[in-house]
C-alpha positions, 0 to 999 in steps of 0.5 A: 939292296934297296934303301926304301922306307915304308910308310909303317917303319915312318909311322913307327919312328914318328909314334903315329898312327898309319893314317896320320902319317898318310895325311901328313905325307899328302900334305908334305909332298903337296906343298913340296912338289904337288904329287902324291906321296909314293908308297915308299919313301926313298931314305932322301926322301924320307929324311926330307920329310922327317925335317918338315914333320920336326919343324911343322908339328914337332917329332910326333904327330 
């Protein structure tokens, strides 16, 4: 069993669009550890990036 998240379940609990997901994770992962964000999240990762998305733009996009 894998504790990976999708960027779609992400998408889903944020309320946005996959697309701004997308560009919020590029931004994120950028400034965080200038790669590209992977195709699925590990849930470290994903809470990680969930604390970043409330701080920088709120729990929504």
């Amino acid at each position: 069993m894998t504790d990976d998240v999708s960027r779609i379940d992400l998408a889903r609990e944020l309320g946005v669009h996959e697309h701004v997901l997308r560009s919020h994770l590029h931004e994120y992962f950028g400034e965080q550890t200038g790669q590209e964000a992977p195709e699925a999240l590990t849930r470290g990762q994903a809470d990680g990036f969930l604390a970043w998305h409330a701080t920088r733009y709120g729990t929504a996009g």
